[in-house]
TORKOL-4160 file (C-alpha; in steps of 0.2 Angstrom, whole numbers, padded with zeros to 4 digits, m for minus):
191
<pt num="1" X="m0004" Y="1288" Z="m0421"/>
<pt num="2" X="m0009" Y="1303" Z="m0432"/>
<pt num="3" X="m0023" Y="1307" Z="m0438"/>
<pt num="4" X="m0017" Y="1303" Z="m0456"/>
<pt num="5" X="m0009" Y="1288" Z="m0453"/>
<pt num="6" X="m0025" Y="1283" Z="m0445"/>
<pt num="7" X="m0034" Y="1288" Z="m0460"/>
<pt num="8" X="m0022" Y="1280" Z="m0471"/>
<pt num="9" X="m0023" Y="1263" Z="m0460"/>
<pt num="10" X="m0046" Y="1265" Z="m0463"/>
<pt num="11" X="m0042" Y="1268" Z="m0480"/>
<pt num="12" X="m0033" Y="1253" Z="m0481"/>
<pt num="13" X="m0044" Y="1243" Z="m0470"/>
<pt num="14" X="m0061" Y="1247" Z="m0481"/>
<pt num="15" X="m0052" Y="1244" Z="m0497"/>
<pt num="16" X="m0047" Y="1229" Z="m0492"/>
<pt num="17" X="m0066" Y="1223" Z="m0485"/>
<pt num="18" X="m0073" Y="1229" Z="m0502"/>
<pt num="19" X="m0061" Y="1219" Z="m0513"/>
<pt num="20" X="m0064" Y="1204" Z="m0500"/>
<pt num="21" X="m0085" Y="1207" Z="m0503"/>
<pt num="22" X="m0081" Y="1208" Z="m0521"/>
<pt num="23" X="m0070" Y="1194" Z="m0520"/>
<pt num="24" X="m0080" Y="1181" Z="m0510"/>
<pt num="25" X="m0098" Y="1188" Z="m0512"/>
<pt num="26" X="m0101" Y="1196" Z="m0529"/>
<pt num="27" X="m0091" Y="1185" Z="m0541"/>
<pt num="28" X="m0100" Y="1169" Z="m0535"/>
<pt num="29" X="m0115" Y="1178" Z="m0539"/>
<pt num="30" X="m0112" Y="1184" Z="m0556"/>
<pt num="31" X="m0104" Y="1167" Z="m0559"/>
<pt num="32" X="m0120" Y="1159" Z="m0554"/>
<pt num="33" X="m0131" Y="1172" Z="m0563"/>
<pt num="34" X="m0120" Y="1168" Z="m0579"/>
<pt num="35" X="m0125" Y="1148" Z="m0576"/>
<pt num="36" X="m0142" Y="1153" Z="m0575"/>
<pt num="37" X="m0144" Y="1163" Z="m0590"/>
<pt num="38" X="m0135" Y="1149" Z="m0599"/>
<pt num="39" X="m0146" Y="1135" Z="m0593"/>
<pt num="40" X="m0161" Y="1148" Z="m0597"/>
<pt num="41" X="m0155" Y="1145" Z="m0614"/>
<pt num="42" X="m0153" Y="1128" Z="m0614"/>
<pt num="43" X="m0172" Y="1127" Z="m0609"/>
<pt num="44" X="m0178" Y="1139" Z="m0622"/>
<pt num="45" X="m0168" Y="1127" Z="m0636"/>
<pt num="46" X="m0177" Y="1113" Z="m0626"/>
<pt num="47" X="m0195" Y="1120" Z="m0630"/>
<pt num="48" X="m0192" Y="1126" Z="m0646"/>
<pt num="49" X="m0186" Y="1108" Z="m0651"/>
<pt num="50" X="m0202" Y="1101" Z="m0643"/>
<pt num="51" X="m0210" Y="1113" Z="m0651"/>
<pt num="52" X="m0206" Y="1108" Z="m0669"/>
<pt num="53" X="m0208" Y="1089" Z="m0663"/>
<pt num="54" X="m0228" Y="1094" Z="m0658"/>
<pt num="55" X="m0228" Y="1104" Z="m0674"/>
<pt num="56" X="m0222" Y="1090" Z="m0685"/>
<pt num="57" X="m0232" Y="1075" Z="m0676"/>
<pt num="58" X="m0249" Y="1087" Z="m0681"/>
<pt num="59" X="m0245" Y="1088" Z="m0698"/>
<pt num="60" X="m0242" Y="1067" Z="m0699"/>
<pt num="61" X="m0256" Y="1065" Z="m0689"/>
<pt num="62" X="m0267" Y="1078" Z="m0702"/>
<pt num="63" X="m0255" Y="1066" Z="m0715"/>
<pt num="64" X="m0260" Y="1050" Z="m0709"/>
<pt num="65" X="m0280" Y="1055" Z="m0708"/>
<pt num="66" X="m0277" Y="1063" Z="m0726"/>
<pt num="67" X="m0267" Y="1046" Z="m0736"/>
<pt num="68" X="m0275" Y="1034" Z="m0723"/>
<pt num="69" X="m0279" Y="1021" Z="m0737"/>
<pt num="70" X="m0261" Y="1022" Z="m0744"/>
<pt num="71" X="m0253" Y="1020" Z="m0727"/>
<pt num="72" X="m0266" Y="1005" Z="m0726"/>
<pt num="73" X="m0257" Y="0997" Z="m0740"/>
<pt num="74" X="m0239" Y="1000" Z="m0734"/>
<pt num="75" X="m0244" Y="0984" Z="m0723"/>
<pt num="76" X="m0243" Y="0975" Z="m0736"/>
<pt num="77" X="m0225" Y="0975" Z="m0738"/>
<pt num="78" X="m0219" Y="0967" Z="m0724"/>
<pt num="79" X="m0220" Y="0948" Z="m0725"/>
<pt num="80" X="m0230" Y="0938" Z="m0711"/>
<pt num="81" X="m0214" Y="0932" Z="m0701"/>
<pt num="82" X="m0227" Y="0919" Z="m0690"/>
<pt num="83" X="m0237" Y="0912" Z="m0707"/>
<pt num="84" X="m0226" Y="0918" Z="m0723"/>
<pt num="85" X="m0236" Y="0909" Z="m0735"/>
<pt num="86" X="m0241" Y="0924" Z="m0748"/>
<pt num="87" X="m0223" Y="0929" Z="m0749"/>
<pt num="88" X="m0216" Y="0910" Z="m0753"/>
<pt num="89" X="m0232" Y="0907" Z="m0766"/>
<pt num="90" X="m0225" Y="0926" Z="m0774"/>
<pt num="91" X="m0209" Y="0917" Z="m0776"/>
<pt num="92" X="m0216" Y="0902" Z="m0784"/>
<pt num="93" X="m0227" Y="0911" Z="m0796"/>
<pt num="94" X="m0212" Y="0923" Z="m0800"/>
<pt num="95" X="m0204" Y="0905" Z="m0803"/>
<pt num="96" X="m0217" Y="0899" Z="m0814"/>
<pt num="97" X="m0218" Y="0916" Z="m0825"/>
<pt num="98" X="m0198" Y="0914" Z="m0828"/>
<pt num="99" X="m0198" Y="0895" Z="m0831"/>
<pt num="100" X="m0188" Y="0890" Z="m0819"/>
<pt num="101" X="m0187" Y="0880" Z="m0803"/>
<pt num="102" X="m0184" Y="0886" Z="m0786"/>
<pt num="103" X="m0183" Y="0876" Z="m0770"/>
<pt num="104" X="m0184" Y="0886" Z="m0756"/>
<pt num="105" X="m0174" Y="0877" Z="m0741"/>
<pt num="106" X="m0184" Y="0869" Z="m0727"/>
<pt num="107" X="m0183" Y="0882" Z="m0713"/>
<pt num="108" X="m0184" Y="0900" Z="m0714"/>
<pt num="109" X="m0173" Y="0908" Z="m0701"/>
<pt num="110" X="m0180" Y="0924" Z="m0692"/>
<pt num="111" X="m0170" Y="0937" Z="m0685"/>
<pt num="112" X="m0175" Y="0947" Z="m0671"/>
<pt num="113" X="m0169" Y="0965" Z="m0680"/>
<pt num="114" X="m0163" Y="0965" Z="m0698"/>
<pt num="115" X="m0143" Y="0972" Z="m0695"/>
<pt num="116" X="m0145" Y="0988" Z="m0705"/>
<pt num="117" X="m0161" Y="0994" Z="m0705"/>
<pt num="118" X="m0167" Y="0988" Z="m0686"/>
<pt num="119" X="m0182" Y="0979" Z="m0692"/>
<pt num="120" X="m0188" Y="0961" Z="m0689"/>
<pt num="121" X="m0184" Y="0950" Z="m0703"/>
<pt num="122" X="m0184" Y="0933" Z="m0711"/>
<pt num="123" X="m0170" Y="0924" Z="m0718"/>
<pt num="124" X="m0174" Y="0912" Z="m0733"/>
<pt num="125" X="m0161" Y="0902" Z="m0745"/>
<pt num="126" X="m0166" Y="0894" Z="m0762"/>
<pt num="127" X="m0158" Y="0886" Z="m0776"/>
<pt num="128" X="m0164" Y="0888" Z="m0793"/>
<pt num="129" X="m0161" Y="0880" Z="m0807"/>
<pt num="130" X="m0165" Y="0884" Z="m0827"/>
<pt num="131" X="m0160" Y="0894" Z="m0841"/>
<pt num="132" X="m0150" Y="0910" Z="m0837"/>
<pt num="133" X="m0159" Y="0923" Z="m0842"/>
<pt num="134" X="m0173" Y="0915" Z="m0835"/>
<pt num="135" X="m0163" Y="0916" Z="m0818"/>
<pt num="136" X="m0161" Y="0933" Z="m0819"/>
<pt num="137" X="m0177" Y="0939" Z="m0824"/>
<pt num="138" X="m0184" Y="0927" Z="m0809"/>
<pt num="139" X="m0170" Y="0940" Z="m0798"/>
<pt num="140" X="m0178" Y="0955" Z="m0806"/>
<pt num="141" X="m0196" Y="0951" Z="m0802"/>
<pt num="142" X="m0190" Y="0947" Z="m0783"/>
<pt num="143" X="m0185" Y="0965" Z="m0785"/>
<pt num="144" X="m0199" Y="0972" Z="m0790"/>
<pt num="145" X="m0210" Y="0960" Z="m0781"/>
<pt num="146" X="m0222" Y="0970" Z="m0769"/>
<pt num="147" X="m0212" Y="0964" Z="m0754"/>
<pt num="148" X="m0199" Y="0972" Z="m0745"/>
<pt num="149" X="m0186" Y="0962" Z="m0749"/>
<pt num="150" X="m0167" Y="0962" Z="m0748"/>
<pt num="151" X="m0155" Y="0951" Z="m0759"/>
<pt num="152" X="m0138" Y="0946" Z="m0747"/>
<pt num="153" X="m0133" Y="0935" Z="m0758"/>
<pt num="154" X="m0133" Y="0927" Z="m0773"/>
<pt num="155" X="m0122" Y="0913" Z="m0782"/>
<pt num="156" X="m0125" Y="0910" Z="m0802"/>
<pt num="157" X="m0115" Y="0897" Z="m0813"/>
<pt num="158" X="m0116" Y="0886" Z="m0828"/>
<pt num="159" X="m0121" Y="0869" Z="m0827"/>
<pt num="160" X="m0115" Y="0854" Z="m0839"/>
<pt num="161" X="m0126" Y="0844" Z="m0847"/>
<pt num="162" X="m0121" Y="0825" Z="m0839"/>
<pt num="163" X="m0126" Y="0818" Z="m0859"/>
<pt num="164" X="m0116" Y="0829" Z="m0873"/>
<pt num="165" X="m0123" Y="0828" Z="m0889"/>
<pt num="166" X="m0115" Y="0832" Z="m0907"/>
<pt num="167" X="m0131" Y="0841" Z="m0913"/>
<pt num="168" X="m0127" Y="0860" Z="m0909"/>
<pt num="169" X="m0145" Y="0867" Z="m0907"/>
<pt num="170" X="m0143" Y="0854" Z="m0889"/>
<pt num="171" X="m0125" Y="0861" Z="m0884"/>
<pt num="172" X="m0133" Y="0880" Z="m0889"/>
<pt num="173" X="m0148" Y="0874" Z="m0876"/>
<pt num="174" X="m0135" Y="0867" Z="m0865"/>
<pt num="175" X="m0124" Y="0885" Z="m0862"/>
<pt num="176" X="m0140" Y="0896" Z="m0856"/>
<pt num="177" X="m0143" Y="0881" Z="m0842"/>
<pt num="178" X="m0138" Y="0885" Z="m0827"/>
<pt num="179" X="m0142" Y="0885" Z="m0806"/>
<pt num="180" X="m0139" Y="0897" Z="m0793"/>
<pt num="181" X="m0141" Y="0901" Z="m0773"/>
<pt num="182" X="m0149" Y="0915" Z="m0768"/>
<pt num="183" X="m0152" Y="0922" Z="m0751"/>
<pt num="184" X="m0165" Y="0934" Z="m0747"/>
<pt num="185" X="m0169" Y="0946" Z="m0731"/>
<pt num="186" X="m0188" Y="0950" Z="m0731"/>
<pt num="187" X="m0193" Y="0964" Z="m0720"/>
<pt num="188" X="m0207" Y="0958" Z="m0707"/>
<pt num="189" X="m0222" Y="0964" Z="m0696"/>
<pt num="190" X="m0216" Y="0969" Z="m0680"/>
<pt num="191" X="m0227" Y="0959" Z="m0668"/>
């Protein structure tokens, strides 16, 4: 063989070993290196999102030592789920000031987490009868009642008098009577 054959042949020979090392060896590392700076990344969003959480939960701790009285207060809008009395004597005296009548039905039914919101509630029906307007502004005070209290549904319609009378004052009486179903979702303590 010559010599520049056999040169030729070395040339070929190391050419073919450095593409195999750059092959086989250095592009797994610069892949891996690659992974690694990505995951570095990663970590450093990681931290800077714990961060912020450690960050905020100071400023609502310095919050809640701050308005500790007014957070004390914001208890008192969820209704007692095991003892709801206060909440059912707030409906009765929101009854009373509207002039009408409500009966609230026999069991209230508590649900483990209220659907949207994911908070224990308590489900309670009533009927209610009176004028009309007086309804409504009985469902305007449950609004505005200082429970948290949601209205699902709520059923209103005219009732007739079972004794019609000629006199019209009676008949213009009779029109604003009226009864309704209403069923409320009051948010609870969690226990």
């Amino acid at each position: 063989m010559s010599l520049n054959k056999k040169s030729f042949f070395a040339a070929i020979v190391f050419a073919a070993l450095f593409l195999g090392v750059m092959f086989f060896v250095c592009a797994p590392v610069i892949s891996n290196i690659k992974n690694v700076g990505i995951e570095i990344l990663r970590q450093r969003q990681k931290i800077v999102d714990y961060d912020r959480r450690i960050s905020k939960t100071r400023e609502f701790g310095a919050f809640a030592r701050r308005e500790k009285s007014a957070l004390g207060k914001l208890g008192g809008v969820f209704v007692d789920s095991q003892m709801p009395l206060d909440f059912i004597n707030s409906l009765e005296a929101a009854a009373r000031d509207t002039e009408v009548e409500i009966k609230l039905s026999s069991s209230l039914s508590q649900s483990g987490l209220a659907s949207a919101a994911g908070w224990p509630s308590i489900s309670i029906e009533g009927e209610i009868t009176g004028q009309i307007p007086g309804i409504l502004r009985f469902v305007k005070k449950i609004e505005n009642s200082p429970y948290l209290v949601e209205i699902k549904s709520f059923d209103i319609e005219a009732i007739e008098s079972a004794a019609k009378s000629a006199n019209e004052d009676q008949l213009a009486d009779w029109s604003d009577s009226g009864k309704a179903h209403i069923l409320m979702e009051a948010y609870a303590k969690s226990q």
